[in-house]
Backbone as ProteinMPNN parsed JSONL, in Angstrom:
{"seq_chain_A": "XXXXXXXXXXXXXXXXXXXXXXXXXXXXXXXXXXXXXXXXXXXXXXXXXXXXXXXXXXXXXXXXXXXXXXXXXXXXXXXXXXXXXXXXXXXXXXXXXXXXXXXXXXXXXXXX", "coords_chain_A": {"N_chain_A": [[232.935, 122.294, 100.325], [233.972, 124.453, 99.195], [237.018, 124.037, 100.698], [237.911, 122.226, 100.454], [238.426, 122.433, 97.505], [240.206, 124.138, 97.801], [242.352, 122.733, 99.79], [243.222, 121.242, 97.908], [243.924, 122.429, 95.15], [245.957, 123.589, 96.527], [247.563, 120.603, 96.733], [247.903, 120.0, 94.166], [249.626, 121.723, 93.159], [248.482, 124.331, 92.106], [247.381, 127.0, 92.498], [244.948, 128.523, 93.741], [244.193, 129.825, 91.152], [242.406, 131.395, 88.596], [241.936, 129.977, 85.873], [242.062, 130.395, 81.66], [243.249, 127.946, 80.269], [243.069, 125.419, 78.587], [241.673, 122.704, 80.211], [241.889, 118.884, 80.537], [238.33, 117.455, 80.745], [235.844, 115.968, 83.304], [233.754, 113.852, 85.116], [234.261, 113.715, 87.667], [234.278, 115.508, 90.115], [231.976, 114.348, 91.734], [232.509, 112.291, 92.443], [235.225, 109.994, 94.539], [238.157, 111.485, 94.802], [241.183, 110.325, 93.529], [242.923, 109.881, 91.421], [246.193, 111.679, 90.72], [244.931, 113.494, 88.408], [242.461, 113.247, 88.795], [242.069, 115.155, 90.545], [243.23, 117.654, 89.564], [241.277, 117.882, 87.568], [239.497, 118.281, 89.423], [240.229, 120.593, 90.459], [240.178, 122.752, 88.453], [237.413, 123.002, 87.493], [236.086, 123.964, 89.987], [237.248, 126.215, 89.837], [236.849, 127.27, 87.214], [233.743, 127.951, 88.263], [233.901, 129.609, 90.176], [235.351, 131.51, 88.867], [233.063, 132.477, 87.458], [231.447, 134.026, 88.764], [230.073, 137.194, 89.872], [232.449, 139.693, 90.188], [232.576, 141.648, 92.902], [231.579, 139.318, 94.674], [233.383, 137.316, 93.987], [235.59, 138.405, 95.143], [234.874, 138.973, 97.401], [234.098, 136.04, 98.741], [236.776, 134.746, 98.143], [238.367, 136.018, 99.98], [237.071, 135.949, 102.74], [236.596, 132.984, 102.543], [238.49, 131.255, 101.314], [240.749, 132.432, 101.973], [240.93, 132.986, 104.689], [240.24, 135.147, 105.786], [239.149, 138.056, 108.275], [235.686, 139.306, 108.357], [235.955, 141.795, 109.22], [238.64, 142.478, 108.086], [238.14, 142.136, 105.261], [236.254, 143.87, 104.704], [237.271, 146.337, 105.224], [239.285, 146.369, 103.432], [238.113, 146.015, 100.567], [236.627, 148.125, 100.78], [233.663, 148.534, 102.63], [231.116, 148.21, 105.237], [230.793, 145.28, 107.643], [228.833, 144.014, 107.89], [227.667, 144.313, 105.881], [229.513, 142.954, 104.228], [229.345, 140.307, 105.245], [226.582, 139.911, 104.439], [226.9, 139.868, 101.702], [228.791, 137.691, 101.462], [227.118, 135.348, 101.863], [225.161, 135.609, 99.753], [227.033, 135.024, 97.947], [227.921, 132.443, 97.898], [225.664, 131.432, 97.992], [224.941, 131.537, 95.256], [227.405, 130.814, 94.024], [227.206, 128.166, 95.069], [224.577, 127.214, 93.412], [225.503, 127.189, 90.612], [226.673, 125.271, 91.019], [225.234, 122.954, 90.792], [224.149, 123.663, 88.763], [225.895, 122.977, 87.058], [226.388, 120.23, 87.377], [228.154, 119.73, 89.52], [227.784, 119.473, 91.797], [225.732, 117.743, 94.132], [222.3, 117.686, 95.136], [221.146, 116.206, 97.417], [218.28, 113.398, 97.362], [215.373, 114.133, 97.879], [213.059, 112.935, 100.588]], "CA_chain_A": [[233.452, 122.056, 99.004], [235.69, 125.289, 99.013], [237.72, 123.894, 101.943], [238.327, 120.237, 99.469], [239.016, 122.459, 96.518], [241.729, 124.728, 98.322], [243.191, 121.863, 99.654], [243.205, 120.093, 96.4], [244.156, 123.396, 94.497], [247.565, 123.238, 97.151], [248.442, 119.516, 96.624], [248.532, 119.875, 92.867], [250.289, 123.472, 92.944], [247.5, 125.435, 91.393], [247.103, 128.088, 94.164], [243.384, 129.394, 93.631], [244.388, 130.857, 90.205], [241.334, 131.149, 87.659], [243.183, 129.63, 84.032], [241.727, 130.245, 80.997], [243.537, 127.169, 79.693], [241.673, 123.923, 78.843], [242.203, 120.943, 81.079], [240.477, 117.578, 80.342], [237.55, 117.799, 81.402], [235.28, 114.628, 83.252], [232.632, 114.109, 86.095], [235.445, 113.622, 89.124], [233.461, 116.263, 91.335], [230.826, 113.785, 92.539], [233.123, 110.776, 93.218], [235.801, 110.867, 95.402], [239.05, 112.401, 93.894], [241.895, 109.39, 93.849], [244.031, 110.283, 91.049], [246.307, 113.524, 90.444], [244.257, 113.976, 87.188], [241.077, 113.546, 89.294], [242.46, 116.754, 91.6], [243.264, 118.992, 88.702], [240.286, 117.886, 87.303], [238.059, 119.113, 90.364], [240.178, 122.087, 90.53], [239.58, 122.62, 87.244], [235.517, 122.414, 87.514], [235.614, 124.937, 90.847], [238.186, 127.47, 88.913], [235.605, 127.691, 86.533], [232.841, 128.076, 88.718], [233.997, 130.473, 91.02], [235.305, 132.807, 87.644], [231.914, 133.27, 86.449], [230.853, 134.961, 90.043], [230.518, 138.376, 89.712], [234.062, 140.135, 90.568], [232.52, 141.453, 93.813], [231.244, 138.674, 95.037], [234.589, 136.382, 94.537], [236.693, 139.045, 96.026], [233.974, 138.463, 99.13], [234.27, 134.652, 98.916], [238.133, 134.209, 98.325], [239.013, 136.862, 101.171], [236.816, 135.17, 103.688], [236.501, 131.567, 102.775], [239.708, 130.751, 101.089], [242.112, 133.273, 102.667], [240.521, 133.013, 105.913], [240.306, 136.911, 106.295], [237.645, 138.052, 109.201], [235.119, 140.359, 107.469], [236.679, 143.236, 109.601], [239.259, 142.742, 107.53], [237.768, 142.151, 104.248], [235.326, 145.217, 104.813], [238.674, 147.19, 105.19], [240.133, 146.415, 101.494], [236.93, 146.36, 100.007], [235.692, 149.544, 101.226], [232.282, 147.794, 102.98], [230.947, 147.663, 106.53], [230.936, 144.229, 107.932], [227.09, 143.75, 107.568], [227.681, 144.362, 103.704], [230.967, 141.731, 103.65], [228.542, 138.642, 105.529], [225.34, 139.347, 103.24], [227.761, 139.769, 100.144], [229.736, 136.564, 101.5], [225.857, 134.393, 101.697], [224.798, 135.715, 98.31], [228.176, 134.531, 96.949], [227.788, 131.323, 98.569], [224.003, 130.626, 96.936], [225.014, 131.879, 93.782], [228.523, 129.314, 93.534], [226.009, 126.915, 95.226], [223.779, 127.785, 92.213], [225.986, 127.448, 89.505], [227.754, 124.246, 91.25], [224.405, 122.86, 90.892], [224.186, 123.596, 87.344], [227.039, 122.386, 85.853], [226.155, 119.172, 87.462], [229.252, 119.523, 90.047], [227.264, 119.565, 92.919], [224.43, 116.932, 93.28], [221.705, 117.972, 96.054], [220.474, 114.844, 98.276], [216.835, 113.534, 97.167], [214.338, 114.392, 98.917], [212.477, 111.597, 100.741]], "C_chain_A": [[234.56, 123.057, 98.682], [236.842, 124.989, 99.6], [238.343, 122.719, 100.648], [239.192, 121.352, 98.123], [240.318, 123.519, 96.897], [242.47, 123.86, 98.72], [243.816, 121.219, 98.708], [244.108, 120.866, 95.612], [245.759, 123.323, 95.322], [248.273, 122.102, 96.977], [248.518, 119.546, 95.143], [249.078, 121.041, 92.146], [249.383, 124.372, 92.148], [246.688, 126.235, 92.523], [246.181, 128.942, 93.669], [243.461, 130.028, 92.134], [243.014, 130.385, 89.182], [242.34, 131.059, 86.285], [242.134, 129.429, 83.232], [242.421, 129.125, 79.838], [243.543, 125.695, 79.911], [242.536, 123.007, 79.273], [241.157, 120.185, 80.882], [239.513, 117.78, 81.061], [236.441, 116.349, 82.024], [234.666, 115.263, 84.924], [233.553, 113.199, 87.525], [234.758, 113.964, 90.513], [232.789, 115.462, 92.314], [231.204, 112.271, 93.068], [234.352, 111.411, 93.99], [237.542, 111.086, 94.6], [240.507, 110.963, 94.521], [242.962, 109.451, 93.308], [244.895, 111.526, 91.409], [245.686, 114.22, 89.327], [242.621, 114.386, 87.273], [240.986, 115.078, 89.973], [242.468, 117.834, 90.821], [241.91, 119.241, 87.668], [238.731, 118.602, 88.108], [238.293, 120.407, 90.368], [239.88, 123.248, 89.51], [238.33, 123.363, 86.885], [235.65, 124.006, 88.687], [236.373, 125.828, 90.844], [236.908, 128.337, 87.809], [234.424, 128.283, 87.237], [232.877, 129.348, 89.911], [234.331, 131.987, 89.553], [234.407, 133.028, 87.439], [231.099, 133.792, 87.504], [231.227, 136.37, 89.489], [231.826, 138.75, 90.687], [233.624, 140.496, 92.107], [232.094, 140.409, 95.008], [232.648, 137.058, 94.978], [235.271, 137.012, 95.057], [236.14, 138.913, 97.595], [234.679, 136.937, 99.539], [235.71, 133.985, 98.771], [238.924, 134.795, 99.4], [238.814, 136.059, 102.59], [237.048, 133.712, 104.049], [237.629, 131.265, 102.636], [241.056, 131.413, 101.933], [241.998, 133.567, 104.284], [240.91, 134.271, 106.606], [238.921, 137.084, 106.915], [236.837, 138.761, 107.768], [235.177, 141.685, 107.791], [237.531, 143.748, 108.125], [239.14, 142.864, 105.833], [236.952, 143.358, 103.801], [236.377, 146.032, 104.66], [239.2, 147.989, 103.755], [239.231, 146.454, 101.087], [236.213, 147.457, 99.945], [234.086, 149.415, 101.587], [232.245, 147.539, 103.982], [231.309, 146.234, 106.434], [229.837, 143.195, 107.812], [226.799, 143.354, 106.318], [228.259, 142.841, 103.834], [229.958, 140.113, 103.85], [227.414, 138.679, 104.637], [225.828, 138.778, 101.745], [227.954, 138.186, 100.219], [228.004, 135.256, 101.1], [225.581, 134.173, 100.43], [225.729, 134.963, 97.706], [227.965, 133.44, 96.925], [227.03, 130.557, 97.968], [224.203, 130.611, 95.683], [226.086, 130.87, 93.462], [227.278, 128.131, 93.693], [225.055, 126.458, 93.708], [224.212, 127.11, 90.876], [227.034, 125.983, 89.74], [226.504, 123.228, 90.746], [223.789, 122.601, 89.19], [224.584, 122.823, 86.759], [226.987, 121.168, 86.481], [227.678, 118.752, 88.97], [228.947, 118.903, 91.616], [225.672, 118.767, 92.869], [223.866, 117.038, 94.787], [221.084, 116.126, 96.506], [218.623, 113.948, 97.876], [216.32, 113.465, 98.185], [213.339, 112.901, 99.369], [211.07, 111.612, 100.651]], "O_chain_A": [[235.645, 122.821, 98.151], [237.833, 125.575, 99.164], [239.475, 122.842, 100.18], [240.363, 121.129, 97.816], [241.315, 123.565, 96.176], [243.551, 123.897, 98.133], [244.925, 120.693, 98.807], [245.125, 120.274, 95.252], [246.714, 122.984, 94.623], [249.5, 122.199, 97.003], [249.518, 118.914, 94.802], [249.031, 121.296, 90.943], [249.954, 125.246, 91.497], [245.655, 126.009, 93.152], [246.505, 130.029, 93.191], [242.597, 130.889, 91.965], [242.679, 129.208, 89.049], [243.191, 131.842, 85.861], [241.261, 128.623, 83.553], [242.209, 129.332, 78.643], [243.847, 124.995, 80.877], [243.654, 122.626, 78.926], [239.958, 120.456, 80.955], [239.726, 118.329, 82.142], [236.19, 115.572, 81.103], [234.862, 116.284, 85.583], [233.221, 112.156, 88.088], [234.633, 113.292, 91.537], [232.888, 115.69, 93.52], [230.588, 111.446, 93.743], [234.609, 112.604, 94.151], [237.651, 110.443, 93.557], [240.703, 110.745, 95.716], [244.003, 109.25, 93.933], [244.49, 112.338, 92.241], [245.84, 115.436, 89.218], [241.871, 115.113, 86.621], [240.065, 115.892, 89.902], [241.888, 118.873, 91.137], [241.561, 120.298, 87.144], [237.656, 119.081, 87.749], [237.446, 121.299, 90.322], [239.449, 124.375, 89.755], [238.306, 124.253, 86.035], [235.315, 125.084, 88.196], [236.376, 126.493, 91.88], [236.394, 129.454, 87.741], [234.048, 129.316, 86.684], [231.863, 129.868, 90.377], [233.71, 133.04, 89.403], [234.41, 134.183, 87.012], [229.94, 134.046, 87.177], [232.248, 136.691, 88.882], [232.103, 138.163, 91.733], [234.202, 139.741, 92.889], [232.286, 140.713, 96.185], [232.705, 136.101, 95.75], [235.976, 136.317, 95.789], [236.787, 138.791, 98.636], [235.54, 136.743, 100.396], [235.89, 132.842, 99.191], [239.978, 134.281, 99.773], [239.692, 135.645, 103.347], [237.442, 133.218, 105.105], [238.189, 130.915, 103.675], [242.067, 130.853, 102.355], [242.797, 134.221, 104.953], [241.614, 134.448, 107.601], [237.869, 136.603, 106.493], [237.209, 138.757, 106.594], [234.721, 142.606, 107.114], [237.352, 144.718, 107.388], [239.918, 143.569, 105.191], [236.993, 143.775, 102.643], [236.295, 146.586, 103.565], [239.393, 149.106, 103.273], [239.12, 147.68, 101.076], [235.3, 147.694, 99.154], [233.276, 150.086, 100.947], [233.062, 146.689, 104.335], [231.965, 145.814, 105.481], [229.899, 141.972, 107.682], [226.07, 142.501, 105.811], [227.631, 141.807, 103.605], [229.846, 139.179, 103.057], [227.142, 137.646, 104.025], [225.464, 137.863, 101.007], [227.479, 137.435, 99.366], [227.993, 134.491, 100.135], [225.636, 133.077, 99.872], [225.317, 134.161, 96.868], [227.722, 133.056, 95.781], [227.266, 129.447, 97.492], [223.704, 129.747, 94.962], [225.772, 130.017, 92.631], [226.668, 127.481, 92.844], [225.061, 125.342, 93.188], [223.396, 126.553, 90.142], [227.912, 125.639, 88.949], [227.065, 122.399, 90.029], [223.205, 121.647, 88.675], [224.009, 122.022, 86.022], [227.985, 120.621, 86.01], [228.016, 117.597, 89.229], [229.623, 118.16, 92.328], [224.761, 118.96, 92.063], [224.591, 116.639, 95.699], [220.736, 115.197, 95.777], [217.803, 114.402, 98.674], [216.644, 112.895, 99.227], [213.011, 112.021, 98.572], [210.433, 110.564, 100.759]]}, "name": "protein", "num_of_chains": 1, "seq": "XXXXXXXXXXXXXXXXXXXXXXXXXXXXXXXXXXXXXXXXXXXXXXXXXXXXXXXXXXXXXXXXXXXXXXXXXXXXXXXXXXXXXXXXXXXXXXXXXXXXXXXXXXXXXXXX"}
């Protein structure tokens, strides 16, 4: 889902930036994204959702996932072994998961 919304976030020029300024808002996330209103709409939804991560924990998850920085290198700028950067990066992971989950963005499979 980070991989869809960086892509997404590049075809409608909104390059990862967290905006505190309101965009329509609608349930896009869970279908598949067709317009350009659907795109800014998802990016939108996982702008939000990644801002309300604690600060260390998106500087984990936008270094690694989005910016495709090792965790050598993220441990580096961060000032954090490499051990730290992958538990940090998991936690981050459960916790968006978490909170994607919430807000209804993210809809888990039923169980059979």
């Amino acid at each position: 889902m980070l991989r869809r919304y960086l892509y997404t976030s590049l075809q409608t020029c909104r390059i990862g930036s967290t905006l505190d300024t309101p965009i329509g808002r609608g349930w896009v996330t869970s279908r598949p994204i067709v317009t350009f209103e659907d795109a800014l709409i998802f990016v939108h939804d996982m702008e939000r959702a990644i801002a309300s991560l604690p600060s260390l924990d998106r500087d984990v998850l936008t270094r690694v996932v989005l910016q495709e920085w090792t965790h050598e290198e993220t441990g580096t700028l961060l000032g954090m072994c490499t051990r730290t950067v992958a538990s940090r990066l998991a936690k981050a992971l459960d916790l968006l998961s978490q909170k994607l989950i919430s807000m209804e963005l993210l809809i888990l499979p039923e169980a059979a």
